[in-house]
C-alpha positions in Angstrom: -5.5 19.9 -14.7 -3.8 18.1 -16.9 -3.1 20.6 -19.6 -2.3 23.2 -16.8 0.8 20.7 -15.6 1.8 20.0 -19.0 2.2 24.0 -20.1 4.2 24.3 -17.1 6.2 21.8 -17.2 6.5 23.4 -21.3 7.0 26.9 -20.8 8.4 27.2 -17.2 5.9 29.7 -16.0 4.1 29.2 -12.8 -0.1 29.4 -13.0 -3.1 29.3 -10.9 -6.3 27.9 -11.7 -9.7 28.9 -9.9 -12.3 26.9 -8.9 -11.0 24.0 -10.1 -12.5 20.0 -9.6 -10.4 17.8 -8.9 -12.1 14.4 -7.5 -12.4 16.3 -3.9 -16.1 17.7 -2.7 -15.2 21.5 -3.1 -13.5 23.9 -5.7 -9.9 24.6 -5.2 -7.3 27.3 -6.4 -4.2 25.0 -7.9 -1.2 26.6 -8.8 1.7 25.0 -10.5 5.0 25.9 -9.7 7.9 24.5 -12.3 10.7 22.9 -10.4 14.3 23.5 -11.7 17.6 21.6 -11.6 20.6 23.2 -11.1 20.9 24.3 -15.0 17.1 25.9 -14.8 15.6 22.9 -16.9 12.0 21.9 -15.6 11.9 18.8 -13.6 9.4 18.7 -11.8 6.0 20.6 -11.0 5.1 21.7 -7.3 1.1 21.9 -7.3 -0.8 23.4 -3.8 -4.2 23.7 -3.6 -6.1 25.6 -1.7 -10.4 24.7 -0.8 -12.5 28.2 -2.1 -15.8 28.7 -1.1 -16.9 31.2 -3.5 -19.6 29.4 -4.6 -22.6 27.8 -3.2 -21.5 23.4 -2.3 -25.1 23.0 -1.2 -27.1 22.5 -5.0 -27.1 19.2 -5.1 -26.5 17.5 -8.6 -27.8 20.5 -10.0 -25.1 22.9 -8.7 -25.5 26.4 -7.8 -23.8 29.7 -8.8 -24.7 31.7 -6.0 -22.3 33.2 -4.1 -21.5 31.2 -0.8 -22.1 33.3 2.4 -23.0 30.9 5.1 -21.4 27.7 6.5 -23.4 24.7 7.7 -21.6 21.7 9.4 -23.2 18.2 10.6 -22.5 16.4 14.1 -20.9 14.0 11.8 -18.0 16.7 10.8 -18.8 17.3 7.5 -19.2 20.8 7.0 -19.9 23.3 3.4 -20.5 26.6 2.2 -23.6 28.0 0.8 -26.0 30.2 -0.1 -28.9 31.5 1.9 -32.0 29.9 0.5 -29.8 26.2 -0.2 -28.4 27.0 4.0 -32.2 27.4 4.8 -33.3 24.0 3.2 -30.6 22.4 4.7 -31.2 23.3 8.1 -35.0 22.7 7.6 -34.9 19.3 6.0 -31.6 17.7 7.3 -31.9 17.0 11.3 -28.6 17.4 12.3 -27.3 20.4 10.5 -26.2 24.0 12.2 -25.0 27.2 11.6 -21.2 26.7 11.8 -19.7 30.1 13.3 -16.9 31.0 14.6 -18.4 34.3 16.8 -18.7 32.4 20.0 -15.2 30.8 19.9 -16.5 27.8 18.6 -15.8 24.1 20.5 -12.2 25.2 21.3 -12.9 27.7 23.4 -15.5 25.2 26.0 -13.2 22.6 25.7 -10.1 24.9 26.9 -12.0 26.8 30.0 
């Protein structure tokens, strides 16, 4: 991340960087935008970030590179994307995990009938 800001901040020119780790659970898209006074000189860097799910969050310490296709969630509100087989053993060996889908309109729509 570091050496992302710093080439911006060099060369002016905005970038993105994919699946990036940056202290938060999750892999995020961060692109750096340079920041320019009046005169055009770099000032400052604008950096948004956005959560991708592309890959499977539900490895453990081991990771996973599968593709992420299914999102669980807890009663607690934590919530993450993974694969099939890591959703499965999720949902068999943690009590209080679901299938978090939108198809049914989700809480929003039982709590505004």
């Amino acid at each position: 991340m570091r050496a992302s800001l710093d080439e911006v901040y060099r060369t002016g020119v905005a970038r993105t960087d994919g699946d990036v780790r940056c202290g938060l659970p999750g892999l995020f898209d961060l692109t750096y935008e340079p920041r320019r006074a009046a005169d055009g000189t770099v000032i400052g860097i604008w950096v948004t970030g956005v959560e991708t799910a592309r890959l499977c969050r539900l490895g453990g310490s081991a990771g996973c590179t599968e593709p992420a296709e299914v999102k669980v969630a807890d009663s607690w509100g934590d919530s993450a994307w993974g694969c099939p087989a890591h959703v499965e053993d999720a949902i068999l060996n943690v009590r209080t995990v679901f299938i978090a889908s939108e198809e049914l309109g989700g809480l929003a729509a039982y709590l505004n009938r």
